[in-house]
Backbone bond lengths (Angstrom), bond angles and torsions (degrees), N, CA, C in turn:
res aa  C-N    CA-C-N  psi(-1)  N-CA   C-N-CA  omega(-1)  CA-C   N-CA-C  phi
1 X - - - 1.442 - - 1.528 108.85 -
2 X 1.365 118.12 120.18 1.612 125.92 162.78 1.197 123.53 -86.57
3 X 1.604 97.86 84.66 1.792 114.34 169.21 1.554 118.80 -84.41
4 X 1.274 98.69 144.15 1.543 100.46 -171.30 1.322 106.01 -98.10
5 X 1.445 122.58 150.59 1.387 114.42 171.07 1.182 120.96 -110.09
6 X 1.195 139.79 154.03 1.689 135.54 -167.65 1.539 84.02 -129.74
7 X 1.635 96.66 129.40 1.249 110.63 -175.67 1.799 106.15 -102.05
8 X 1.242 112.05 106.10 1.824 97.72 176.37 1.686 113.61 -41.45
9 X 1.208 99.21 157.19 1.286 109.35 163.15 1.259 124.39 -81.55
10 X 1.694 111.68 147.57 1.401 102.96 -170.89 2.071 111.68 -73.07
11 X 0.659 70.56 -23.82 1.892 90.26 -169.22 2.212 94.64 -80.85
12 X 1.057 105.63 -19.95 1.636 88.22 179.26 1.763 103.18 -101.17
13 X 1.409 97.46 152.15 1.494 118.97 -174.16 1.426 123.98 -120.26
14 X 1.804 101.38 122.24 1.838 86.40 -160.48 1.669 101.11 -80.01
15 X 1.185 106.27 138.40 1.195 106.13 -169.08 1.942 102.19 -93.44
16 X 1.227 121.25 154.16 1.716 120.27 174.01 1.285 103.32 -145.28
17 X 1.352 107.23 146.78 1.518 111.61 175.02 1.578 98.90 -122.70
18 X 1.352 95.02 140.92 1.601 105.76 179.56 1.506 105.39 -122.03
19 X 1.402 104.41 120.25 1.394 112.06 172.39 1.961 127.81 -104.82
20 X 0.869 113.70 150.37 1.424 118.28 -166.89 1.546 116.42 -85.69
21 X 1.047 141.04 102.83 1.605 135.79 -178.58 1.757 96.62 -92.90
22 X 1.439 89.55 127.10 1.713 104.04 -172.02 1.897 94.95 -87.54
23 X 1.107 127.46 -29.77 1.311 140.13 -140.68 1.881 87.82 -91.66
24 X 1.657 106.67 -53.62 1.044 94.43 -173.81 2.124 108.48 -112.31
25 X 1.068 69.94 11.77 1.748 71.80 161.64 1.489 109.80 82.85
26 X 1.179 133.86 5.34 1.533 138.79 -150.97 1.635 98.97 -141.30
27 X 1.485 82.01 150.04 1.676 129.62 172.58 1.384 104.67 -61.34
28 X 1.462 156.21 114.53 1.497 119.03 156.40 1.343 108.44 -141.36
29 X 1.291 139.89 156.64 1.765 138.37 -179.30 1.784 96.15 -61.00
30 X 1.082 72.12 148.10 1.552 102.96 -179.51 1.023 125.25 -92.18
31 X 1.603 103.95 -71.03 1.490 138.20 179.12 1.621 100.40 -147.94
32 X 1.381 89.72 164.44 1.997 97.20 -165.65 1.328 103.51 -168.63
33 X 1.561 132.76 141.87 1.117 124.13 178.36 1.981 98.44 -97.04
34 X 1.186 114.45 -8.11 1.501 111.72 164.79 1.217 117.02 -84.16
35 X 1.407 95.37 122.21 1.983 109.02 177.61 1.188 126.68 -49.69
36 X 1.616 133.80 114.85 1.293 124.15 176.11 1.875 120.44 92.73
37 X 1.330 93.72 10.50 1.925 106.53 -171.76 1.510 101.34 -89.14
38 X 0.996 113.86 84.88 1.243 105.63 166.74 1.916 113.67 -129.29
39 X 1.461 99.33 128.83 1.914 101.59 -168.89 1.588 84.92 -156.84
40 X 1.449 94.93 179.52 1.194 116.85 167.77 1.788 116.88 -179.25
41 X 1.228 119.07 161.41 1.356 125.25 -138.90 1.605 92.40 -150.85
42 X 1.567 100.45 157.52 1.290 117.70 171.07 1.346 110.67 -74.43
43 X 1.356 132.49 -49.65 1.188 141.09 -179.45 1.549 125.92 -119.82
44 X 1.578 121.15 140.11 1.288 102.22 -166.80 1.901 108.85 -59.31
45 X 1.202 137.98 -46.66 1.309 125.69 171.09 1.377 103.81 -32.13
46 X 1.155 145.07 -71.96 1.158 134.04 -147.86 1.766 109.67 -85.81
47 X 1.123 108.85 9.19 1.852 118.25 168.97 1.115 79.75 -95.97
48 X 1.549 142.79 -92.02 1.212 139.31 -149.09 1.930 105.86 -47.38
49 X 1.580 146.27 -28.78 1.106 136.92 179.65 1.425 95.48 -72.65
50 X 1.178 121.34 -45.11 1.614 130.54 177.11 1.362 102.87 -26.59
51 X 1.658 110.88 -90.19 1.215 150.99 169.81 1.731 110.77 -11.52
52 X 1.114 118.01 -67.75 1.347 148.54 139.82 1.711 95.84 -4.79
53 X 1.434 110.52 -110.83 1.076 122.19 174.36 1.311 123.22 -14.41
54 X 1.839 111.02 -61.27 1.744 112.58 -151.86 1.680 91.19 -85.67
55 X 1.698 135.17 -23.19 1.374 118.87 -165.33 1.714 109.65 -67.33
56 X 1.051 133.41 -47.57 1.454 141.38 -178.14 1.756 106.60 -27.03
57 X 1.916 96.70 -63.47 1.157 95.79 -172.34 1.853 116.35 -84.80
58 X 1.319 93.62 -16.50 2.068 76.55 178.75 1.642 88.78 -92.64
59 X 0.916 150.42 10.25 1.643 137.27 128.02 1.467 113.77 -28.96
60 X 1.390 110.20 -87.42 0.953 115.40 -172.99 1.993 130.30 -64.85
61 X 1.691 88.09 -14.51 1.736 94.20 160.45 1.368 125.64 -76.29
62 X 0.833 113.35 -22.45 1.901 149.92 176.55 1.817 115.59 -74.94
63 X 1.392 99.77 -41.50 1.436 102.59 157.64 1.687 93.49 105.07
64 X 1.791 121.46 -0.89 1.323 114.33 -169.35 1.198 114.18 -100.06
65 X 1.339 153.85 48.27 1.421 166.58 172.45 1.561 96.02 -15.10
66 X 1.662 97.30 154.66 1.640 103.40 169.95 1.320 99.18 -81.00
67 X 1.113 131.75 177.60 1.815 149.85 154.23 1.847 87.38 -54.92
68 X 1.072 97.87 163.20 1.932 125.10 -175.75 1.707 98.73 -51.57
69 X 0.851 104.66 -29.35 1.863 111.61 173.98 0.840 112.40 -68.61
70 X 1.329 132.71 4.72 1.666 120.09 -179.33 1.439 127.93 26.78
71 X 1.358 125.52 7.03 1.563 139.16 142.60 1.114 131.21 -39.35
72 X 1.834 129.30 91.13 1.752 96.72 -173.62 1.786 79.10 -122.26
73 X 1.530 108.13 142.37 0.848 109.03 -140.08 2.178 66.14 -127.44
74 X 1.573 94.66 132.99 1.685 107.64 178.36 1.666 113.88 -137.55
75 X 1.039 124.65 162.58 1.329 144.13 -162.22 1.426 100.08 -130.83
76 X 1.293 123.51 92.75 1.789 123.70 173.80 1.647 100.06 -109.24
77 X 1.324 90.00 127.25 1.779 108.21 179.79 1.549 111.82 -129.64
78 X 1.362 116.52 115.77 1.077 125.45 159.67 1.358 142.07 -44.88
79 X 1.747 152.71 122.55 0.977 126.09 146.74 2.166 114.50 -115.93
80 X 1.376 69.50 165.77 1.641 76.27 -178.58 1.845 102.95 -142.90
81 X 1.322 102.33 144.46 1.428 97.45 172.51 1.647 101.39 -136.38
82 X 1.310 105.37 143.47 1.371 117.75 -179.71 1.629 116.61 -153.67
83 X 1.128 113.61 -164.58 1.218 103.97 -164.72 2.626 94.79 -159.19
84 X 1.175 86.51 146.91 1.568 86.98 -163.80 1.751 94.43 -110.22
85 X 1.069 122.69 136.52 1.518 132.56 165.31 1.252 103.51 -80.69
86 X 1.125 127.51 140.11 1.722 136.94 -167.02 2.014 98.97 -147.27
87 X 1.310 103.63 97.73 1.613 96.62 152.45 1.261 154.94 -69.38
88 X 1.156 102.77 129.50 1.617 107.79 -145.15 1.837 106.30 -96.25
């Protein structure tokens, strides 16, 4: 089989958003420009070691390799929404 590979660019950045579930207590992707990333974690450090880990290989399941630098260079941003009790 002649699969093609799409090599990322060195200059583009996969971007991920990590959102916070209050209900179940966890870290988890949101949105991701890497195909197929989906995890989640107790704490954002430990999404980001996650994160870390699983992009290399769904890269290369995906067919999108880094450039020869093996650099993939990402932007993980947190959100959280909550709400503050204030006595009145």
């Amino acid at each position: 089989m002649n699969e093609k590979r799409q090599h990322h660019s060195r200059a583009e950045e996969f971007e991920i958003k990590a959102v916070w579930d209050p209900e179940a207590k966890v870290w988890y992707v949101g949105d991701s420009d890497v195909p197929g990333l989906v995890t989640e974690a107790a704490t954002l450090e430990s999404l980001t070691e996650k994160i870390v880990l699983m992009i290399p290989d769904l890269l290369r399941m995906n067919n999108r390799e880094p450039l020869p630098t093996h650099h993939v260079p990402f932007k993980l941003t947190g959100e959280m929404h909550g709400k503050i009790e204030i006595s009145v």
